[in-house]
C-alpha positions as CSV (number, residue, x, y, z in Angstrom):
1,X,-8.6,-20.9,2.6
2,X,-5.4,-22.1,3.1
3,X,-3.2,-20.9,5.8
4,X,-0.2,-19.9,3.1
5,X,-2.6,-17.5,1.6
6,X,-3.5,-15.8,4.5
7,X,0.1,-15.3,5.8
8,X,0.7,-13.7,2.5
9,X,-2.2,-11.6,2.2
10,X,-0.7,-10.3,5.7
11,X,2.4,-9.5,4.2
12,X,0.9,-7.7,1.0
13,X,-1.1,-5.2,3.4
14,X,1.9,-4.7,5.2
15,X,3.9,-3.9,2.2
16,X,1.2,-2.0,1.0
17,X,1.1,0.0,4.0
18,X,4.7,0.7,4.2
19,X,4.5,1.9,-0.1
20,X,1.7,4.5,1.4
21,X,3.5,5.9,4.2
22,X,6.8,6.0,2.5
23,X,4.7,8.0,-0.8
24,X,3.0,10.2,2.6
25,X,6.6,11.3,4.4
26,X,7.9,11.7,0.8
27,X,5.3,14.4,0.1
28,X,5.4,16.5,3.2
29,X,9.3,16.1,4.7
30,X,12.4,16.5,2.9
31,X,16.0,15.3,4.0
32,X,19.1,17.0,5.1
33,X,22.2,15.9,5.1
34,X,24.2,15.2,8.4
35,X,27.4,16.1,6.7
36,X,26.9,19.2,4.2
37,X,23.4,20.2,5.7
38,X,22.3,20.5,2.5
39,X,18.3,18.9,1.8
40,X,17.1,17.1,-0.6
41,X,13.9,14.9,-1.4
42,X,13.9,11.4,-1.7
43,X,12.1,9.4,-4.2
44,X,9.9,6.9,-2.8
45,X,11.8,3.7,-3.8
46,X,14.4,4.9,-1.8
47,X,12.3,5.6,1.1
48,X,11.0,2.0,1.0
49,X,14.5,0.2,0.4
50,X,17.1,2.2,2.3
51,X,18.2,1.3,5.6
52,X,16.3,3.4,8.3
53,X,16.9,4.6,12.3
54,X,14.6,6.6,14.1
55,X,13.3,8.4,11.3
56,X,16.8,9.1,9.8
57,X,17.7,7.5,6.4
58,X,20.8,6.3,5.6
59,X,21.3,7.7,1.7
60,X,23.9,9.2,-0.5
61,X,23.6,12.9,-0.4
62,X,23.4,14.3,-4.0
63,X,25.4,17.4,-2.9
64,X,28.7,15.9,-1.1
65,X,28.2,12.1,-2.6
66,X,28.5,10.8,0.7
67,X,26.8,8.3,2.5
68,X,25.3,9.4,5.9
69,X,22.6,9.4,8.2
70,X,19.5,11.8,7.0
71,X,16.8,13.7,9.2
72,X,13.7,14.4,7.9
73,X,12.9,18.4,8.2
74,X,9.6,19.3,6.9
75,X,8.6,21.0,3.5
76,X,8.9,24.7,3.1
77,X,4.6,25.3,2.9
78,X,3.9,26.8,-0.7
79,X,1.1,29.1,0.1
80,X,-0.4,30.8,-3.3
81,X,-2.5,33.1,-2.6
82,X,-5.0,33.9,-5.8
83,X,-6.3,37.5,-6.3
């Protein structure tokens, strides 16, 4: 197999792998907003494609329209209880 394969089967899995984490965080953490605290949920393109710190997000908020830093707070839980 030749080596330029490999190298980008490496890169595929690691795209791949970023994709499913960015889809994970998506699904249990939402973002607020450094500026208007309000949150908001991102959709998982722009997880994968905006520029990221330490687990903050730099996004436009959809409340105020301006750019800023985002933190991750988790997801209210949804609890239905049947009876």
């Amino acid at each position: 197999m030749p080596q330029y394969v490999v190298k980008m089967l490496i890169i595929g899995l690691i795209v791949a792998f970023a994709i499913f984490m960015q889809n994970w965080r998506t699904r249990y953490f939402d973002y607020q907003c450094k500026k208007c605290s309000s949150t908001f949920n991102l959709p998982v393109w722009k997880a994968v494609f905006s520029a990221h710190m330490m687990g903050s997000k730099f996004v436009r908020c959809p409340k105020c329209e301006k750019w800023t830093w985002a933190y991750p707070v988790l997801k209210e839980k949804r609890i239905n209880y049947k009876k």
